[in-house]
C-alpha positions as CSV (number, residue, x, y, z in Angstrom):
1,X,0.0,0.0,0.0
2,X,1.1,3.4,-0.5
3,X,2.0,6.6,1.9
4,X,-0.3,9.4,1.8
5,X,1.1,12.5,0.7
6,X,1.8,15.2,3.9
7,X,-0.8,17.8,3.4
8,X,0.8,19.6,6.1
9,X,2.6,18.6,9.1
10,X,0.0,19.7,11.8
11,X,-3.1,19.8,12.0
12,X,-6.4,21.9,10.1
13,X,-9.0,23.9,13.1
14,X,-12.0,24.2,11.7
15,X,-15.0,25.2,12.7
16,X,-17.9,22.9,11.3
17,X,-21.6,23.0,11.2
18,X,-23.7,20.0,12.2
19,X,-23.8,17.8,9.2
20,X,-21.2,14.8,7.2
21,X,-17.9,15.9,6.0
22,X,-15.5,13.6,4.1
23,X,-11.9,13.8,5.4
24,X,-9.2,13.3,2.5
25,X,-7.1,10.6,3.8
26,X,-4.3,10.9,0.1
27,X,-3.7,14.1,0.6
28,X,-3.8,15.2,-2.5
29,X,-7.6,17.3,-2.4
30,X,-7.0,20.8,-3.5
31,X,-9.8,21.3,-0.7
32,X,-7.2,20.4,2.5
33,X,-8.4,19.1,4.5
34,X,-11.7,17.6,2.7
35,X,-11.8,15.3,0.0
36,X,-12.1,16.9,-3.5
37,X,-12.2,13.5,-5.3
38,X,-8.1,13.3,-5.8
39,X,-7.7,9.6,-4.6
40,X,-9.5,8.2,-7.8
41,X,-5.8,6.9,-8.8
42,X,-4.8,5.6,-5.0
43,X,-5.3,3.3,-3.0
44,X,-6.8,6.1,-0.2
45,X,-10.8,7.1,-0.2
46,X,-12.3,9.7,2.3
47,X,-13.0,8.6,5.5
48,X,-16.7,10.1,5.9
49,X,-17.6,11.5,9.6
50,X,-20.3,13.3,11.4
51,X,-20.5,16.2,13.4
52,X,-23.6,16.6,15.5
53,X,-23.1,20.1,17.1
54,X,-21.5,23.3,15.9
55,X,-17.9,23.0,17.2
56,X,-14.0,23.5,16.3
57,X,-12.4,20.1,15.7
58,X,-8.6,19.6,14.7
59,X,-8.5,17.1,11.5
60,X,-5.0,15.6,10.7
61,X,-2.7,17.4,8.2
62,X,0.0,14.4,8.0
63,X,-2.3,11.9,6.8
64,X,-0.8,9.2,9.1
65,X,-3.1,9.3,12.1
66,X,-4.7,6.8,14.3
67,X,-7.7,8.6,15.2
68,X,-9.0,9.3,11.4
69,X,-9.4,12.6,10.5
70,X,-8.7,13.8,14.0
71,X,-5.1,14.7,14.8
72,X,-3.4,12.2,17.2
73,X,0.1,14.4,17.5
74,X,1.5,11.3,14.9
75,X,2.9,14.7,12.9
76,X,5.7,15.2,15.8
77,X,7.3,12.2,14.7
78,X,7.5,12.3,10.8
């Protein structure tokens, strides 16, 4: 399987609205950190999650965390 590409070594706040969002786990989305459709030639598709309340969440930049799409610090030791 292949690596993700590092979007950015930390991770994206955002402030969400209630509703589903699709995290892009490749990478490559133009639309960091959502999923623009990019991973049609990987091995990666979006990881889809909900958000029930209006709220600031940190998604993972790196691509490599455990905790898909929230950060889990695993960009400290890349």
């Amino acid at each position: 399987m292949s690596e993700p590409v590092i979007a950015q070594k930390g991770p994206y706040a955002v402030e969400l609205e209630p509703g589903d969002y699709f995290w892009c786990a490749c990478g490559q989305s133009a639309n960091q950190p959502f999923c623009d459709g990019s991973h049609k030639d990987t091995d990666f598709g979006p990881v889809k999650f909900t958000i029930n309340e209006k709220k600031t969440v940190h998604l993972c930049g790196c691509k490599h965390t455990a905790d898909k799409p929230y950060c889990d610090g695993t960009h400290n030791k890349l």
